[in-house]
N, C-alpha and C positions, 0 to 999 in steps of 0.2 A: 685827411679824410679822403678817402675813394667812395666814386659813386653806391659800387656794389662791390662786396666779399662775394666770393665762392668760397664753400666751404667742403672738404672733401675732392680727393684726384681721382676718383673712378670715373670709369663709362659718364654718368651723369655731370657728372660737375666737370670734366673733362672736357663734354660737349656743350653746356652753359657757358663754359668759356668760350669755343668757337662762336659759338651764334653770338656772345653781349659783345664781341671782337668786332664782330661784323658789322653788329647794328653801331655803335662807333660809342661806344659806354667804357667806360674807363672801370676795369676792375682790377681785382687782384684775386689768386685762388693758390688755394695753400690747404695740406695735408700731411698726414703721415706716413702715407704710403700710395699705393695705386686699389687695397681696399681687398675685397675677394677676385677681382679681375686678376690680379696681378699671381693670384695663385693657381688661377686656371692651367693646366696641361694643356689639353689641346680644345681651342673651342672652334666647334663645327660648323655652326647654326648664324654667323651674323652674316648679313649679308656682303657679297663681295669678297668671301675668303671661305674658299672649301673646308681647310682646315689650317688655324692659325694659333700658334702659343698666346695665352691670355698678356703675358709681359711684355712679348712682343707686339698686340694690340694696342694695350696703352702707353708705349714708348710712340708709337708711331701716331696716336693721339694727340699726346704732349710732344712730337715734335710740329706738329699738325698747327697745335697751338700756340706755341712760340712763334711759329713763324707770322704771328700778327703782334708781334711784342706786347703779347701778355706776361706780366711778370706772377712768373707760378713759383712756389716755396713749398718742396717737398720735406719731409723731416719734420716738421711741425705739426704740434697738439694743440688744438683748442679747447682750453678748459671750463668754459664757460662763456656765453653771448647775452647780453642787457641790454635793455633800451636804453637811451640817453640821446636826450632832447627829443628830439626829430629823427633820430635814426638809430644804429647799432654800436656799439663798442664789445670786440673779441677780446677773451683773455687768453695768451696763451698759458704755453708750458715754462716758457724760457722767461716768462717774465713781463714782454713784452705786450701790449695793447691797440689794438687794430679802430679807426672807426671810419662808420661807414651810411650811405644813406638807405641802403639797401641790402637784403642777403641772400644768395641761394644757399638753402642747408641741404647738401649732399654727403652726407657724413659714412651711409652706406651700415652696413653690419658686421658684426663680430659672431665667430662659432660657438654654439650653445653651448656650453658643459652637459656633461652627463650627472656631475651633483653628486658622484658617489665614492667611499671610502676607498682610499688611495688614490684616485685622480691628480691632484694636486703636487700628491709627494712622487708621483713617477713621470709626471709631467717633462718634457725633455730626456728623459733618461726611463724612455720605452711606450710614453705615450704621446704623442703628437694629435694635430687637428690639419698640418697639410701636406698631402704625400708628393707636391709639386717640389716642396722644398727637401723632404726628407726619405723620399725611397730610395736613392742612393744608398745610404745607408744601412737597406735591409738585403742586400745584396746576396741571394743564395740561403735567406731564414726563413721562419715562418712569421706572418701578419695575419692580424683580423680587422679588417673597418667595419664597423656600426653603426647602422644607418641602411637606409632603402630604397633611397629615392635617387636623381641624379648624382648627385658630388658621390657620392656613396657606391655607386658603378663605376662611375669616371676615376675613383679615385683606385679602387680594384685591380682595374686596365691597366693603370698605369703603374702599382705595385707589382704584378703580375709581370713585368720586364725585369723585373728588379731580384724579389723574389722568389724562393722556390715553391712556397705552397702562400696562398692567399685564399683566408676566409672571409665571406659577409653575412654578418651577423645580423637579421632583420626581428623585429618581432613580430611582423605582419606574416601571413600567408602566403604575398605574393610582390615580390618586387615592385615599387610603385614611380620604376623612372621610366626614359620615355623606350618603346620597342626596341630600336635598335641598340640602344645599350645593353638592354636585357638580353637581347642575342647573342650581342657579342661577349657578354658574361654568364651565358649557357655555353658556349662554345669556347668556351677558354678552360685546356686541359687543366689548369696550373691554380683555378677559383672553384671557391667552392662554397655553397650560399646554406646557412643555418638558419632554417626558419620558426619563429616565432619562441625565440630566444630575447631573454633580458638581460644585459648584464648586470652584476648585483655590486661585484668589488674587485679591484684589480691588487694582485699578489706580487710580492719578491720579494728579494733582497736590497743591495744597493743597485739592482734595474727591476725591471719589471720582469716575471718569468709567469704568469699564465692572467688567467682572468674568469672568476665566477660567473656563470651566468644561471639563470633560472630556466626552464621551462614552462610551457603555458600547463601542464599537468601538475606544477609544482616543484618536480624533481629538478635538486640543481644539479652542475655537473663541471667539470674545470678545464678548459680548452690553454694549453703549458702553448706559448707564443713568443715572439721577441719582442716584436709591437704590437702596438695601436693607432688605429686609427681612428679618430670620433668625426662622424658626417653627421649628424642629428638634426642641420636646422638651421639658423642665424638667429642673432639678438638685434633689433635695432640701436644704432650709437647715439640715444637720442639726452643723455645725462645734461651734456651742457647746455640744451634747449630748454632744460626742463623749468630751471626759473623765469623765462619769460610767459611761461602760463601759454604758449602754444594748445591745440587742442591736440589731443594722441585717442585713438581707435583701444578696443579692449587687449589688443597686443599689443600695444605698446608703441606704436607707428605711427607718426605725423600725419593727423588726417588734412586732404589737401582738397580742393575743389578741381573741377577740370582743367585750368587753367596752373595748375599746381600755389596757386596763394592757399594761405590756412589762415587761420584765425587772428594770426597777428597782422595787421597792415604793413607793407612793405619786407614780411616775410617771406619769402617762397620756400619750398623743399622739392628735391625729386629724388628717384631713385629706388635704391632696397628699403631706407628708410623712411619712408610712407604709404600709403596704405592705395595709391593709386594702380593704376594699369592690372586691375584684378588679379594682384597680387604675384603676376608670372615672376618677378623677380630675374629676369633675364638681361642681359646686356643690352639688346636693342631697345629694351624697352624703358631701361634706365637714359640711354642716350636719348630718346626720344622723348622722355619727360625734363631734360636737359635742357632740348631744345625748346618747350615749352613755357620750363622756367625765365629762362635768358627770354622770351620773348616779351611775357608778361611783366619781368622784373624793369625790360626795355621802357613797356609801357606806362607800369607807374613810375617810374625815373622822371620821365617826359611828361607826367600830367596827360593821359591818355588815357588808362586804366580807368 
């Protein structure tokens, strides 16, 4: 048994582990990946780097971390977390079972689906959800992303190297990311923004070759493409919390106190998945609920709390 699990390698749990390192807490943090950071293109906005690759962010996190001899386990699925005794026991994927007196759940998000006829069947073979990982690949085609908001412009920009013609299919009126994206996605000869379009079903053969979409007048109309890209949103990864009767917000999101504890005692959360930091969803702000976590989790450890 370790004091405290982290659970989840993004921003959040990344920096729960520096801080519970510091305060001198014996943990361990393990994940399956580094989460939506790790697909970030270029991130602007955190403080101390003009403009820095999301992977190369949190390599430089996790080497941050180690060097306090945290032992972190990348690779790894958590299938489910119970109560038992006085504390936690993790199940993973591989079989194996973690227990612990304490937990941070930073488990972060996954990309919504769009839920419609053909998604699934052209999934990899002309539809994707990350253009960090897969613009390469449309090298001189045509692309549509859908969606409106940041990852959705961000993700455009950086198709738009790749690509020869790059649409964004919103079904709002008006772009809803922050200005300077939108500028530089008005200003990019190569993007070109469809507004207040839905898509309906995606088409082909053995890849995907156009995609349905509707209009707000009703009329539909067929935009022939190579890819997709879906920006829609995030889901919270909150499935294996779910049997410990944690409390969740009407989305579906770890509701958390300022302090980031929830409803179960000697649980914490931080991050995408909870319903904290008024919802900005952003890196620093996941770290900074990180730091919170690891603080508070410090203090119930130590009978403080």
């Amino acid at each position: 048994m370790v004091e405290l699990l982290i659970v989840g390698c993004g921003p959040a749990g990344l920096t729960a582990g520096i801080y519970s390192a510091r305060y001198g807490v014996e943990c361990e943090l393990l994940g399956k990946d580094y989460g939506l950071l790790g697909e970030a293109h270029q991130v602007e906005n955190y403080p101390g780097f003009s403009s820095i690759g999301g992977l190369e962010l949190a390599e430089r996190m996790l080497s941050q971390l180690k060097g306090y001899g945290v032992q972190v386990r990348l690779g790894v699925e958590v299938l489910r977390i119970r109560r038992e005794g006085g504390g936690f026991r993790a199940e993973l994927a591989e079989g194996e079972t973690l227990s612990s007196r304490a937990v941070i759940y930073a488990a972060g998000s996954r990309h919504r689906r769009l839920e419609i006829p053909g998604e699934a069947e052209f999934q990899g073979r002309g539809v994707s959800y990350c253009a960090v990982c897969d613009a390469p690949l449309y090298r001189g085609k045509t692309v549509v992303v859908i969606g409106g908001r940041n990852s959705a412009a961000q993700s455009a920009l950086l198709l738009s190297q790749h690509a020869s013609k790059v649409f964004i299919a919103y079904r709002g009126s008006k772009l809803r990311c922050d200005p300077i994206l939108a500028e530089r996605v008005e200003g990019n000869p190569r993007i070109e923004v469809l507004y207040e379009v839905t898509p309906v079903r995606f088409l082909g053969g053995k890849v995907l070759e156009a995609v349905e979409f509707k209009r707000e007048t009703g009329e539909s109309f067929q935009l022939k493409v190579d890819g997709v890209f879906v920006e829609i949103g995030t889901v919270p990864n909150v499935e294996p919390v779910k049997g410990l009767g944690v409390e969740l917000d009407e989305d579906g999101r770890i509701r958390v106190k300022a302090d980031m504890s929830t409803s179960v005692e000697g649980f914490f959360a931080a991050g995408n998945v909870t319903n904290g930091s008024n919802r900005l969803d952003q890196i620093v702000t996941a770290a900074a609920e990180g730091a919170l976590a690891a603080t508070s989790a410090y203090r119930y450890l130590r009978g403080e709390g």
